[in-house]
N, C-alpha and C positions, 0 to 999 in steps of 0.2 A: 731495892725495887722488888715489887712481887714477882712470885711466878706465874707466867704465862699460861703454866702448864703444857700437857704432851702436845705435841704436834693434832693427834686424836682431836684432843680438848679442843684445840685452838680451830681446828676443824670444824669442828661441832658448836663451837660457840657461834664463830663467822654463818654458819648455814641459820641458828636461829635467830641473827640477827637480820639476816638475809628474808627470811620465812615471815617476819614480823611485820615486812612492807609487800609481801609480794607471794602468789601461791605459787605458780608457773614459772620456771626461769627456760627460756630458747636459747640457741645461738644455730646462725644462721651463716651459710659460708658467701661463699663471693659469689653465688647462682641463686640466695636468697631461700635455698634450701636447709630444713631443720634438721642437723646434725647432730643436738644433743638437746633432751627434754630432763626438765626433772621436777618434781612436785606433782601438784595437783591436776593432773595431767584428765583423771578420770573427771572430775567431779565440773572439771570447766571445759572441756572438747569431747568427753565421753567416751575416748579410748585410751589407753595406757602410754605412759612415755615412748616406750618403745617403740608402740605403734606409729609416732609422730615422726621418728626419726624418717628421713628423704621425701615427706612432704612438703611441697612447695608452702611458704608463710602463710601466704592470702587465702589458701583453701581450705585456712580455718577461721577464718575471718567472714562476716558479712559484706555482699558486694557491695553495699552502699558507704560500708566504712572504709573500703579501698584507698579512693582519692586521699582521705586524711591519714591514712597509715602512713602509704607510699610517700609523703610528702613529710612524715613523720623523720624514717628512715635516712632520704634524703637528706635531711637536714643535721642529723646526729653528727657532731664532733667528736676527736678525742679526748676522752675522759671529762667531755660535759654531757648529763643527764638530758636526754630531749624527753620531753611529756610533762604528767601524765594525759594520756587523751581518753575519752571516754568510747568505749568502741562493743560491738556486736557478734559474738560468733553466729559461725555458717548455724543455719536452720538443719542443718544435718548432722552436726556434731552439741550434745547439749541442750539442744531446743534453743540455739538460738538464744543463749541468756548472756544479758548485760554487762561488761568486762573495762577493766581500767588497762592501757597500757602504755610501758615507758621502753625507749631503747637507748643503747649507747653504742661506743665503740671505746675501744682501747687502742695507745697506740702502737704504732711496727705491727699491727695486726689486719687482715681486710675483715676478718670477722665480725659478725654485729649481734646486740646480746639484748635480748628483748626478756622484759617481766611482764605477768597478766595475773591480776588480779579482781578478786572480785567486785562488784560493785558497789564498794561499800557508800552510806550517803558523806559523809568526810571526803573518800576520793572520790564521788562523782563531782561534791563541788568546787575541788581543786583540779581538776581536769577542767571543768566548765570553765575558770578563770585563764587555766593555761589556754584552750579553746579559743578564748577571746581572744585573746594577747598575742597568739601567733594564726589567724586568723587569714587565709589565704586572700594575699594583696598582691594588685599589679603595681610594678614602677611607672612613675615619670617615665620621661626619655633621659634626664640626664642623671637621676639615680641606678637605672639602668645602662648607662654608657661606663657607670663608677664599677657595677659589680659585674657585669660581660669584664671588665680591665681584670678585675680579681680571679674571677673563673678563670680568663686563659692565662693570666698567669700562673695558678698554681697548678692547672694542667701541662701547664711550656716544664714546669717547677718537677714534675711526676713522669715526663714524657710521654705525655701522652696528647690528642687532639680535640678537638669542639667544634660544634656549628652554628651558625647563626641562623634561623627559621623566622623568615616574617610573615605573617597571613592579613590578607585587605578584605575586607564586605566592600567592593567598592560602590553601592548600593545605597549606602549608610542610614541618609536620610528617608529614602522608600522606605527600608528596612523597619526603621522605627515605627513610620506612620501604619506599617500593617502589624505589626506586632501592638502596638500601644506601651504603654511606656512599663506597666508589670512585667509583661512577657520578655519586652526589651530587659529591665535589669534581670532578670531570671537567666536570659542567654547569658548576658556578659558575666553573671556569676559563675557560670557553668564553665565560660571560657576561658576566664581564671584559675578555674580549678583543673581544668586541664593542660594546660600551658603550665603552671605551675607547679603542678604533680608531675609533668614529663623534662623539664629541667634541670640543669642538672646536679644544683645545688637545693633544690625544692624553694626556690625565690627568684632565680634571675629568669625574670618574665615582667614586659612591660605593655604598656598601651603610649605607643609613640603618640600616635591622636584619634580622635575617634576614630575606628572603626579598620583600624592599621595596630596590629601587634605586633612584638615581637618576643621569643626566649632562646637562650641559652641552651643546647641538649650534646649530650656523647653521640659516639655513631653507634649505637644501640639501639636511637630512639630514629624509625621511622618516620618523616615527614609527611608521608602519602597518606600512612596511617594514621595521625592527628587529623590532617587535613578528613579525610573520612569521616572522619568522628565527629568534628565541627561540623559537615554535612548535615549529618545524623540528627545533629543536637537542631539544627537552624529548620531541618522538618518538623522533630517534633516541637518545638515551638509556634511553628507557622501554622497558624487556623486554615490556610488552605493546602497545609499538609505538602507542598512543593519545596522549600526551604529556599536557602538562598543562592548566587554564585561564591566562591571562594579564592581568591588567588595569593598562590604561595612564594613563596625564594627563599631556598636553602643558600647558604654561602658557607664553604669549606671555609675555617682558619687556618689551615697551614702553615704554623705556628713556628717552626720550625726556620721557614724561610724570611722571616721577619722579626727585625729588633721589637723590643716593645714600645716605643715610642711609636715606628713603625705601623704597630699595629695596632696603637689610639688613634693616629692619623687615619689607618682603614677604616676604622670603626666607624668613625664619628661620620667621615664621607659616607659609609654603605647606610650608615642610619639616614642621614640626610636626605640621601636618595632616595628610599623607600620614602618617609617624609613628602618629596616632592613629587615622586612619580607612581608612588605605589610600586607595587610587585614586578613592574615590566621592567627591570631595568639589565643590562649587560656586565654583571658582577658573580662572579658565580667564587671568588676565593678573596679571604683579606687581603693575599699578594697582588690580584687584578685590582682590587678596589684601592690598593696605595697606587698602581699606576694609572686607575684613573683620577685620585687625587691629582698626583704630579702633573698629567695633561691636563688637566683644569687650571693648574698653575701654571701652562707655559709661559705667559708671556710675563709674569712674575718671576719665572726663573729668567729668562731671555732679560731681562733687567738687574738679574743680582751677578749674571754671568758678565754683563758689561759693567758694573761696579767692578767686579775683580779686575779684570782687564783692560779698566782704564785706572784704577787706583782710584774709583768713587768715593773715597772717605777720606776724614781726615784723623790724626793722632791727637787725642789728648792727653793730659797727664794730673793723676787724683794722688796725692801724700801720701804715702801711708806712716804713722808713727810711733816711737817708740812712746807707749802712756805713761811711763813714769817719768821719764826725761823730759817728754813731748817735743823728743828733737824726732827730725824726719829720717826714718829708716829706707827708704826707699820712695819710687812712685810711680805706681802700676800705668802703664800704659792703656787708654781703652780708644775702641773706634769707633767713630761717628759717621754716617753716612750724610753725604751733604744735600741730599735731598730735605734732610728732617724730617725721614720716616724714622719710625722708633727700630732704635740700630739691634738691640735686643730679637725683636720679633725678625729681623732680617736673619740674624745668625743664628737663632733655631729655627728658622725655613731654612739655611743652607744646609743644618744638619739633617733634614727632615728629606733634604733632596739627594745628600749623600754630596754635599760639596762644601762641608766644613774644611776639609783635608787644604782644597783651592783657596778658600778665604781665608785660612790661618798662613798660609804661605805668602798668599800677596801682604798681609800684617806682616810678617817677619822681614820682609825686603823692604816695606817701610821704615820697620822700623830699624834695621841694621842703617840705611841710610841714614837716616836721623842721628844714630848715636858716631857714626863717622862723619858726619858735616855737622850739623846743627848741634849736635851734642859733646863734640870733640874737645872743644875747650872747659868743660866742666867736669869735675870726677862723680857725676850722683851714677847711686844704683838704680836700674829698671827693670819691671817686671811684664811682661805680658802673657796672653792669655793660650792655650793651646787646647782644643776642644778634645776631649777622651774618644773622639772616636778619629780625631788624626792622629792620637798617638797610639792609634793600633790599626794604624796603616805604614805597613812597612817601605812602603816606595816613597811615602809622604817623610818619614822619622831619614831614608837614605839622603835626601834630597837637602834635608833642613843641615844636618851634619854636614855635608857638603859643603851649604853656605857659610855653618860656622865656621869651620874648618879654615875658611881664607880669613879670619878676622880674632885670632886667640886673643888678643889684646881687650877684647871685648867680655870674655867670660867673666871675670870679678865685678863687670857693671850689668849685669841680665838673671834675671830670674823667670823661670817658665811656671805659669800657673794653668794647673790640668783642669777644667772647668768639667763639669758634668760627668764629674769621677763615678756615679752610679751607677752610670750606665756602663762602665768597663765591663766586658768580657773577658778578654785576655790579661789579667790581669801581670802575668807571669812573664809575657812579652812586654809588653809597660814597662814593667820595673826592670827588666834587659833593656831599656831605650831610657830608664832615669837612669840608669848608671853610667851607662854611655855617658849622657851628658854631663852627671856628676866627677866622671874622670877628666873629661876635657877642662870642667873649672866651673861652671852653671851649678845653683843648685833651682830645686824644685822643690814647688809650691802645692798642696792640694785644697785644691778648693771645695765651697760649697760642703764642708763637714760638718758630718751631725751625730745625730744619738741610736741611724736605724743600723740593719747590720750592714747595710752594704757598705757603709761609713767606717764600722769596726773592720771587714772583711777589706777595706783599701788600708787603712794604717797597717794594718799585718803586715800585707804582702807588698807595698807600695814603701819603699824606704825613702819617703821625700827630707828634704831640710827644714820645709811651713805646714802650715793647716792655715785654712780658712774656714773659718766658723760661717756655716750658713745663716745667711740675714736675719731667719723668721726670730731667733733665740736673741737677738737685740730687739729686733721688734716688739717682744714680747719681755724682755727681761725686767725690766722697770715695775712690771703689774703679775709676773708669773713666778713664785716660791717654787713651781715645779722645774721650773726653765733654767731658772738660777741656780739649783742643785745637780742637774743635769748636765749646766756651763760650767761648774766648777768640778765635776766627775771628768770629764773632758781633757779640762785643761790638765787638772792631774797626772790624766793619764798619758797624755803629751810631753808634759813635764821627766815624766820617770821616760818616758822614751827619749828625753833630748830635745824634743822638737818643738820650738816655738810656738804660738798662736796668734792669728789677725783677727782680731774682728771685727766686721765691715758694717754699714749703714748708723754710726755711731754720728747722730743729729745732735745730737744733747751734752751740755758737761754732766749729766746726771745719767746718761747712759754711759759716758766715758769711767766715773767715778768706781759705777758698778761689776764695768767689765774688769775695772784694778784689781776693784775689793776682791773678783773671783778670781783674778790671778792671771788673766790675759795679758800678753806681752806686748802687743801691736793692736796698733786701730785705723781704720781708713773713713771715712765718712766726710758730711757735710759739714760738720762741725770743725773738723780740721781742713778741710777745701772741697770746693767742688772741682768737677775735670773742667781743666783750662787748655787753651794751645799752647800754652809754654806749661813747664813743670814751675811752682810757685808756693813757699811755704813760710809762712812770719809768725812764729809763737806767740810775737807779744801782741799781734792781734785775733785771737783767740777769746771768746765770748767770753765774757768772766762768771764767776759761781752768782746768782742772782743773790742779793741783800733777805738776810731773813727780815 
């Protein structure tokens, strides 16, 4: 291998590799203040590096190039390149002449590291493209409902909070007709650019529907003070110079006091709201807008509360089986509400109400019934479902033990599947409640498994006996090379841990064949039965491989 040479060398080579793309190098601290200057410092802002050092950024910048810096900044991730943009120094530093700039961040750093270069025609016309291409855009509503989810989660993720700011012209139509339709896009340019420079990602800013916006922002960004500014901007648009009316609502996340399921349910409600009623509404925090979801649902819940308490559903029971033998392993338990509402959407509204805990309990006394009357003279094994957030309810886990407890004769025919393992929090308590169970004689099942980390972060710390392969990766396996590699990294690594694998929604013998080929142990699907009210299983009717 050559030498690198001296540490010097290697110095000095990096700085003229450095020097080749860029005259200026900033870095800027967490107050957006220049802390370290180095290059061409005279020749492009007119005073010396040194000079620059505790200069706020923008002061050297032209105020028209503000809105696209600031949103520049905003938008920089770790160790990806944001720019280049094409921008203007201040008239007092330079004369004002023409400048290229790019920023990054690095990461474990709040630091952010800007280059400025001169104008060359190469990089103005690669700025011009970058220019294009990230060109300040509002969302839809429900692009914007996707990345509000993102912001607060990776603010919940940082500890830190967010707010939701919606502002209405409730006017809209006036509004247009005395502006005319120039002046009109010329506002809504402007109000784009403002919303989405004050954001807090420099994108999550939407246009719910005309003339109702909403963004995203830290508690940094003053409400009062946008709201001002839209003022501002709607006089100087207005030919008779008066502007418009404006009306605002801030909504604290308080982020902290709600699951994140929790707080797509607020979301979607507080957007609605504004939606329907514009700015007046009585929601002033995500946590108020889940409780006035929930009272919007009373008498939806006042309906899933007399399901549990009369035993509203009934038990069915789906195969599940072993694929190379294709004799039957087991057969999960699932519940059907006898209304023939879709039983799914009922028992994520119970989760959603915080009464998963109530409806996996009246299933368990179902179904202990069932396997001491109805089930008693058969040896099959059964599995049913236990939602991740009963099983991190410890009055709910005291209660269930309880029931087992009078019935040991039962543990080698039951198996617990923890459904909506994602959403675990406590995960450390959990797995103190699978072991419980796994000592009495139960083993445990995790469902819904996949490829993200919260999937990796439950096999860790979750010692169950199964995995359940989530649906989408059969849905997709037949038509997706990436999916297929992904199910058989999976199963793998299941394998070197011991633990078996199911996977479910297996319609096809051509989806069954695949899931072999990748080395899946178990399968449940249509293909080997649908849920019936008796448990029901015949191999040798079983689709056969179609004739080539």
């Amino acid at each position: 291998m050559a030498d690198k040479g001296s540490l010097k060398e290697q110095r000095d080579r990096f700085l003229a590799f450095s020097f080749a793309s860029a005259d200026l190098f900033l870095e800027l601290d967490d107050a957006k203040k220049i802390v370290f200057a180095l290059g061409a410092a005279k020749s492009l802002t007119g005073i010396d590096p040194e000079q620059l050092e505790g200069k706020y950024w923008l002061d050297i910048l032209a105020e028209e190039c503000h809105p696209h810096a600031i949103r520049l900044l905003k938008g920089a991730k770790d160790a990806v390149r944001k720019g280049p943009i094409k921008i203007r120094m201040t008239e007092t530093l330079a004369n004002g002449c023409e400048a290229i700039l790019t920023a990054i961040k690095m990461p474990d750093n709040k630091n952010i590291y800007l280059t400025i270069g001169f104008a060359t025609e190469v990089m103005q016309q690669l700025a011009e493209i970058v220019s294009e291409n990230e060109k300040a855009e509002l969302m839809d509503k429900q692009s914007f409902l996707h990345a509000a989810q993102e912001a607060f989660d990776h603010a919940r993720t940082i500890g830190a909070d967010a707010e939701l700011t919606m502002f209405e012209f409730p006017r809209t139509t006036e509004i247009k007709e005395v502006l005319g339709a120039e002046l009109w896009d010329q506002l809504t340019e402007t109000i784009t650019d403002v919303l989405t420079m004050s954001s807090i990602d420099g994108y999550s800013a939407a246009i719910v529907e005309e003339g109702k916006y909403s963004f995203i922002h830290d508690h940094s960004v003053n409400p009062d003070d946008i709201r001002e500014q839209l003022t501002q901007l709607s006089k100087d648009k207005d030919p008779n110079g008066e502007g418009f009316d404006i009306q605002a609502k801030t909504v604290t996340a308080e982020l902290e006091s709600l699951s994140e399921r929790e707080t797509t349910k607020a979301l979607v409600y507080t957007i609605n709201e504004f939606e329907r009623k514009g700015a007046d509404f009585n929601i002033e925090t995500l946590n108020t807008g889940f409780k006035a979801y929930v009272s919007a649902n009373a008498q939806k819940i006042h309906e899933f509360k007399t399901a549990i308490e009369q035993l509203n559903f009934n038990l069915t029971f789906q195969p599940i089986v072993d694929l190379q033998a294709k004799t039957v392993s087991h057969f999960e338990i699932l519940s059907k509400f006898k209304k023939g509402e879709s039983t799914q959407e009922w028992i994520i509204f119970g989760e959603d109400i915080g009464m998963a805990a109530d409806f996996d309990m009246a299933v368990v006394e179902r179904v202990l019934n069932y396997l001491r009357y109805k089930g008693a003279n058969n040896s099959m094994t059964f599995s049913m479902n236990l939602s991740g957030q009963s099983m991190q309810n410890e009055q709910f886990f005291k209660t269930l033990m309880a029931k087992l407890e009078l019935h040991p004769n039962l543990a080698k025919r039951m198996i617990f599947e923890i459904t909506e393992s994602s959403t675990i929090k406590e995960l450390e308590l959990v797995n103190h409640f699978i072991k419980q169970l796994q000592t009495a004689g139960f083993k445990v099942c995790l469902d819904d498994f996949g490829a993200g980390a919260a999937s990796f972060k439950s096999i860790q710390q979750l010692h169950v006996d199964f995995v359940k392969l989530d649906g989408q990766y059969t849905r997709r396996i037949l038509s997706s090379h990436r999916d297929q590699i992904m199910v058989k990294n999976l199963v793998q690594m299941c394998a070197d841990l011991h633990v078996p694998v199911i996977a479910e929604q297996l319609e096809t013998i051509e989806h069954v064949d695949k899931m072999l080929e990748l080395g899946v142990d178990m399968g449940q699907g249509y293909y080997f039965g649908y849920p019936l009210s008796n448990p029901a299983y015949d191999p040798d009717k079983l689709p056969a491989k179609p004739q080539k």
